[in-house]
C-alpha positions as semicolon CSV with decimal commas, in nm:
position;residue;x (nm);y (nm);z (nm)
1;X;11,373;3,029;6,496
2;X;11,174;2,732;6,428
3;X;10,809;2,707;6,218
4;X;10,608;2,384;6,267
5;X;10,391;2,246;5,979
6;X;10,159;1,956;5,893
7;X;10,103;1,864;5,541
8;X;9,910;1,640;5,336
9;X;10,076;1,486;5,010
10;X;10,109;1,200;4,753
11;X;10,330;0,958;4,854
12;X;10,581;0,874;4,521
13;X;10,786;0,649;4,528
14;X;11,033;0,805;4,290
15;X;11,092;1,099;4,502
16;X;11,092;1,170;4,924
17;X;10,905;1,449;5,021
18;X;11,194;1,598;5,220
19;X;11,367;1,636;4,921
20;X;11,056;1,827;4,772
21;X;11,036;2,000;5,094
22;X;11,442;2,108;5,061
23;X;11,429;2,233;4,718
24;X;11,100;2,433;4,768
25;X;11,297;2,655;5,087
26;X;11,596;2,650;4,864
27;X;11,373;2,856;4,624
28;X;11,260;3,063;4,886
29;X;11,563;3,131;5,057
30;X;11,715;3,228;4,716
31;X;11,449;3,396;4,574
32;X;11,502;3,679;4,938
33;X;11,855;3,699;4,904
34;X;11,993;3,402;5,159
35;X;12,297;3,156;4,992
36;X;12,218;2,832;5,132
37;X;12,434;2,461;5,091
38;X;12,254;2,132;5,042
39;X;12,378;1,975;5,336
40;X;12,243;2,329;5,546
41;X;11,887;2,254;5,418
42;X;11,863;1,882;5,494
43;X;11,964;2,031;5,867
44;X;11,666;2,296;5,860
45;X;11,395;2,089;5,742
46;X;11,352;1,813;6,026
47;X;11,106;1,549;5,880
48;X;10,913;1,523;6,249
49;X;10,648;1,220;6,221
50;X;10,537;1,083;5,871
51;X;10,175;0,886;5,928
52;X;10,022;0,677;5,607
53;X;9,630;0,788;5,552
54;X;9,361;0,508;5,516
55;X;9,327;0,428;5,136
56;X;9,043;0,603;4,943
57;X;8,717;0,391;4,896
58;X;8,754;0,519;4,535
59;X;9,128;0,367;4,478
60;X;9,428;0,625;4,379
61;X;9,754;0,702;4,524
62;X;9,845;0,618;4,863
63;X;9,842;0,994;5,070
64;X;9,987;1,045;5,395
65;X;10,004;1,324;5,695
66;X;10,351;1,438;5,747
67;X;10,503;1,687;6,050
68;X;10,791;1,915;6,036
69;X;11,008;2,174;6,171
70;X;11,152;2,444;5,963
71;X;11,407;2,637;6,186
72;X;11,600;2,933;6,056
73;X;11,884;3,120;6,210
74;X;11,831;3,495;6,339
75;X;12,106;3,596;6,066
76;X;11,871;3,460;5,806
77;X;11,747;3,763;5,594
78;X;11,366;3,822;5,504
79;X;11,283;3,529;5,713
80;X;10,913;3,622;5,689
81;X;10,922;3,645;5,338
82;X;11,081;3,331;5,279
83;X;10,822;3,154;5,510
84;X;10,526;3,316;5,282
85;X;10,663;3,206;5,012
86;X;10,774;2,839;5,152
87;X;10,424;2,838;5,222
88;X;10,334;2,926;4,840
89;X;10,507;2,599;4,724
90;X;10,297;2,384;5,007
91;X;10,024;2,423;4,761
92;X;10,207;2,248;4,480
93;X;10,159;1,883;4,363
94;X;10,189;1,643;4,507
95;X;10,151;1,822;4,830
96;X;9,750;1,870;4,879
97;X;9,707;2,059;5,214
98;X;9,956;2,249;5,439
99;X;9,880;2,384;5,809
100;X;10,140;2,634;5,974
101;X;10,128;2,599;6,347
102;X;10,403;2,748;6,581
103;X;10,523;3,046;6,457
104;X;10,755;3,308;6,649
105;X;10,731;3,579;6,429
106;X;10,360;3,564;6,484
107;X;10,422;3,525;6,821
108;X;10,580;3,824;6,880
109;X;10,351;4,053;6,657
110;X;10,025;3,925;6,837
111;X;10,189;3,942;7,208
112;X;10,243;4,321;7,062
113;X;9,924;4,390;6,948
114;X;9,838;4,215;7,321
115;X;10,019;4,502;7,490
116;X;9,820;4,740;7,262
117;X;9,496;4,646;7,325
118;X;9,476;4,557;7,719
119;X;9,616;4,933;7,740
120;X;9,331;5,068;7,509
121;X;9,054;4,854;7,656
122;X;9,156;4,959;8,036
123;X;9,145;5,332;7,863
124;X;8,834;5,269;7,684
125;X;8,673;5,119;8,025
126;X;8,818;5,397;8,235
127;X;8,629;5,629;8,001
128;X;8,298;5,452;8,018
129;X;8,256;5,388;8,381
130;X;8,324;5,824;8,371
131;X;8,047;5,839;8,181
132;X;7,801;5,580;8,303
133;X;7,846;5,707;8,649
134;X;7,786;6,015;8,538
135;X;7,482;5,950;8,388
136;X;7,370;5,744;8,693
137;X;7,461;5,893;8,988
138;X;7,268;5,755;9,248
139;X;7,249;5,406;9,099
140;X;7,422;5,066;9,176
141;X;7,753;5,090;9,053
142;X;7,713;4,734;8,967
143;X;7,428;4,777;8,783
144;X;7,490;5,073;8,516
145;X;7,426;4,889;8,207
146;X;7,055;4,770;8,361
147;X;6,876;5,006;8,074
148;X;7,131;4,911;7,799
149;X;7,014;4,689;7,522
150;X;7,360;4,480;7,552
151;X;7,347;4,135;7,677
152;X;7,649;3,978;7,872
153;X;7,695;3,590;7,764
154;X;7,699;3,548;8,200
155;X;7,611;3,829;8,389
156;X;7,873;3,910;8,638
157;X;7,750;3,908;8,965
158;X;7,838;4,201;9,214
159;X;8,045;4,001;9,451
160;X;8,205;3,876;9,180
161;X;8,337;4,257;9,047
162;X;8,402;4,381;9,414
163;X;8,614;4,106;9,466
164;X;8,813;4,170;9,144
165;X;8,781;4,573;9,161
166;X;8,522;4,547;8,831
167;X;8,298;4,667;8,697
168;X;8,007;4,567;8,417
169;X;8,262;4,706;8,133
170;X;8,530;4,456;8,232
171;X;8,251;4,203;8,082
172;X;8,154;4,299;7,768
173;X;8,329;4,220;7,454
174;X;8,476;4,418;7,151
175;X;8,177;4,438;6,977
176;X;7,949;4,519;7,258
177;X;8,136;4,821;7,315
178;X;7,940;4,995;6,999
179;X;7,640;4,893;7,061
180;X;7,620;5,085;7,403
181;X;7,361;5,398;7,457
182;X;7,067;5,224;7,295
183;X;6,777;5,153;7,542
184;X;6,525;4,880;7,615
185;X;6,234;4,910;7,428
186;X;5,932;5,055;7,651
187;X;5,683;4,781;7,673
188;X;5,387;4,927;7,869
189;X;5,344;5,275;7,687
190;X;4,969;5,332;7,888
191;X;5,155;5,318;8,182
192;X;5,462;5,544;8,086
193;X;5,156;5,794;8,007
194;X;4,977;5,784;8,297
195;X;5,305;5,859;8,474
196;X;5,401;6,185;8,293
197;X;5,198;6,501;8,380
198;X;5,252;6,657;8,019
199;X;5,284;6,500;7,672
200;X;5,601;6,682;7,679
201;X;5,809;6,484;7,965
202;X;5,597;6,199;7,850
203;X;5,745;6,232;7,451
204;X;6,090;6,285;7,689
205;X;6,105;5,990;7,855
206;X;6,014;5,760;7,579
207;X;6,287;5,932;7,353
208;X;6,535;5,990;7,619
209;X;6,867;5,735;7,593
210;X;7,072;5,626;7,872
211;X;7,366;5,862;7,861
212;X;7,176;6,205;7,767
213;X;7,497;6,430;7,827
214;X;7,568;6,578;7,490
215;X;7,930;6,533;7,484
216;X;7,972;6,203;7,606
217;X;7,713;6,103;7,390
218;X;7,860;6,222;7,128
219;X;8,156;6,010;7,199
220;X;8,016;5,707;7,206
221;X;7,809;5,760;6,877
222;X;8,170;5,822;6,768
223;X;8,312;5,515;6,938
224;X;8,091;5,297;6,623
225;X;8,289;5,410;6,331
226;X;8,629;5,294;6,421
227;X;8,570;4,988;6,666
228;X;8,514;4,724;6,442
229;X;8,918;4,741;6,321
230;X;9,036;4,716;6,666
231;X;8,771;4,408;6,726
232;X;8,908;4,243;6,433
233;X;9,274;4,247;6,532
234;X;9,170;4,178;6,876
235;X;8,978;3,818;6,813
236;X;9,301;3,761;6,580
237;X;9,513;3,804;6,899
238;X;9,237;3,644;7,115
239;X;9,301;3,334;6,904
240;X;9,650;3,332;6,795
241;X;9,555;3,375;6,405
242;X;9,783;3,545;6,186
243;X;9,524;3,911;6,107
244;X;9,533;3,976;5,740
245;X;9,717;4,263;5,549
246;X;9,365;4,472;5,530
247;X;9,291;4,373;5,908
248;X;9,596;4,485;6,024
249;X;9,609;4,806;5,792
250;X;9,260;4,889;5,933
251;X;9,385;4,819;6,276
252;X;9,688;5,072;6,226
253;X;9,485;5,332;6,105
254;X;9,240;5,334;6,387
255;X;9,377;5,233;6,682
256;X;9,551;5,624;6,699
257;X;9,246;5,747;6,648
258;X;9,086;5,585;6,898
259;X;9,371;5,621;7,140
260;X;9,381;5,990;7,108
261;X;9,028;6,026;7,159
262;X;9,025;5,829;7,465
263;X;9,348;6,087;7,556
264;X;9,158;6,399;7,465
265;X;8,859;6,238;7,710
266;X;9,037;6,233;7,966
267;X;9,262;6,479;7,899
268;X;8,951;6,718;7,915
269;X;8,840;6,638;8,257
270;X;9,159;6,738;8,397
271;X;9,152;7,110;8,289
């Protein structure tokens, strides 16, 4: 299993870096349990490209940007917890500035989460275009969100979704998905009056939002509390960053909440 880094750090003459760079995953291997000989660490730390940085206009020590591997065997024990704190000890003098790159354990959480969240969003989609359609039933199919205050980055054009059997859901993002149900604002009110017989229909159809059904209103309005936790963990994924403890808390305690009432949804229309 091998981590990649780039570091930053003092070059001293009295001491290599890869023997700094030994003795720091010597503590961490240690420190989670793991027995390790000196010859075994010289073999998992793989000095990769050293490269000397141009000298400071203000004088001081000569720095330098170094690359290495860090591979562990599958047998190692706590191997996440000895990266975290390998990391730790990147911060130390003279080391100034460490950047973790490839990472399987990462990769594997995030490919995951992947799995996770195309299932949900197809869900969460499937739902929508229910209720949109619903609420429109004579319109474009291509067109449902044409009252929605959302704004697509490029609006998908309709040959465009035939051809890929989409829809306008398959291009919003994350946090688009909350701010659905909230229309334009009316611009020309004289003329929204003139068009209503009553000051009833007329107070009606200035008030009225696009999806008026009571219960799938309700679920959207119930879609806002808990979608910013998936979001998060989904840009994470998005970008291959490693998600926080508290994102990925969040994310566990709301994705099955989300997911079951996407299942009850559904599960509803089938009765």
């Amino acid at each position: 299993m091998k981590f990649e880094f780039i570091i930053v750090h003092r070059r001293q003459e009295d001491e290599l870096i890869s023997d700094i760079l030994c003795e720091s995953l010597r503590e961490a291997m240690e420190a989670n349990l793991n027995d390790v000989e000196a010859d075994a660490l010289a073999r998992m730390v793989r000095i990769n490209f050293q490269r000397a940085l141009p000298a400071s206009p203000n004088g001081g020590e000569p720095r330098a940007l170094l690359g290495f591997s860090l591979e562990l065997t599958e047998e190692t024990a706590s191997i996440r917890e000895i990266v975290d704190d390998f990391l730790d000890t990147l911060t130390a003098d003279p080391i100034e500035h460490a950047v973790k790159f490839e990472d399987p354990l990462l990769r594997a959480e995030l490919a995951t989460r992947a799995e996770e969240l195309f299932a949900l969003e197809m869900k969460l989609r499937r739902v929508l275009s229910i209720i949109y359609t619903n609420a429109y039933p004579v319109a474009d199919p291509y067109d449902l969100l044409r009252e929605e205050t959302v704004q697509f980055m490029v609006k998908p054009q309709e040959e465009q979704m035939k051809a890929a059997a989409e829809n306008q859901f398959f291009h919003l993002t994350f946090g688009q998905y909350v701010g659905l149900n909230r229309r334009h604002a009316i611009k020309d009110l004289i003329a929204l009056f003139r068009n209503e017989d009553t000051y009833e229909t007329f107070r009606a159809e200035l008030l009225r939002q696009p999806v008026e059904h009571e219960g799938d209103a309700s679920f959207l309005a119930g879609l806002k509390e808990r979608m910013d936790s998936i979001e998060k963990m989904r840009n994470a994924v998005a970008h291959n960053r490693r998600p926080s403890k508290r994102v990925t808390q969040d994310y566990l305690n709301a994705f099955p909440l989300v997911n079951e009432a996407l299942d009850d949804y559904l599960g509803a229309l089938c009765r």
